[in-house]
N, C-alpha and C positions, 0 to 999 in steps of 0.2 A: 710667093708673090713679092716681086722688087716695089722698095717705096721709090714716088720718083724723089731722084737728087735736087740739089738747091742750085737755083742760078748762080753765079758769077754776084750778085749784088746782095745776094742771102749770105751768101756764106761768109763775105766778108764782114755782113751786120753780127751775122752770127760767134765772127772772131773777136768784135770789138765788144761786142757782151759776156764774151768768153774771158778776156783781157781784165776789164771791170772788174767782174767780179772776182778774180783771181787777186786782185790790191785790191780789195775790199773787206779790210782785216775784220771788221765785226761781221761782215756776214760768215765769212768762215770759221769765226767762232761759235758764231749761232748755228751752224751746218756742223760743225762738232760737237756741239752739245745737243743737238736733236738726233743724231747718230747715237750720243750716249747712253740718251733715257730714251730711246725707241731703237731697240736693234730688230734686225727686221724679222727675228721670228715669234710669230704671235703669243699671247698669254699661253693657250694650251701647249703651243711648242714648246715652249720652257720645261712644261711639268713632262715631260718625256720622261726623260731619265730618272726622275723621285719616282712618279708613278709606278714605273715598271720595277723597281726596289722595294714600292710598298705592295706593289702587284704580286711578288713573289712574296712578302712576308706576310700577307693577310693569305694567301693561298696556302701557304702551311701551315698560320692558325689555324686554319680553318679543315682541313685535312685530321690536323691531333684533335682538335675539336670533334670530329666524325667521328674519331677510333676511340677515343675515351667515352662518348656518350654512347656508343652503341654499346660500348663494355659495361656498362654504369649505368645507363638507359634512366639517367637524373635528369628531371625535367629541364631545372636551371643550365643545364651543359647543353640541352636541346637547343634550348633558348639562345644563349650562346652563338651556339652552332650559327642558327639562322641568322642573326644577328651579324656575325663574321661575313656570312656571305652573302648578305646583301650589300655589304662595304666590298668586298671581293669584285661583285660584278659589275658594282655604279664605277669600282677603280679602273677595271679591265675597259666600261665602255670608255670612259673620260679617254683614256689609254688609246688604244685604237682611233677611236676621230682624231683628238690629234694629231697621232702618226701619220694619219688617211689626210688631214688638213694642212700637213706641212711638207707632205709627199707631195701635193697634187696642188702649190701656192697660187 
């Protein structure tokens, strides 16, 4: 679906605001420094890449954690265990929405 264009008397209102603020040296500082501290991918975007590094380091805790307590079958290792992967799975969901939230902006 085409948007309609601008008359002849738009577009020229549209140059001369365009003009403006182009020599209008604080606003482009201020338009640089709101670029700065806000780049456009959201909180959870950020943690992409840490997530998916601790995503794999808690999943292999958590794995040696299985193979030692089953061999050992020591409550404390159990405890452990469980413990591991419930930070395992709150990482993996955080993980995916994310991904899911910055796939689909």
């Amino acid at each position: 679906m085409d948007s309609p264009s601008l008359s002849a008397r738009e577009q020229q209102t549209w140059q001369q605001i365009a003009a403006a603020l182009e020599q209008d040296e604080l606003f482009g500082r201020r338009l640089r420094t709101l670029e700065a501290h806000h780049p456009r991918r959201g909180r959870l975007g950020r943690l992409i890449p840490s997530s998916g590094r601790s995503l794999a380091l808690l999943s292999a805790l958590s794995l040696s954690l299985t193979i030692v307590a089953v061999a050992l079958s020591h409550t404390p290792l159990i405890v452990a265990f469980g413990s591991v992967s419930v930070v395992s799975i709150t990482v993996a969901l955080v993980w995916l929405c994310a991904r899911r939230w910055t796939a689909h902006p």
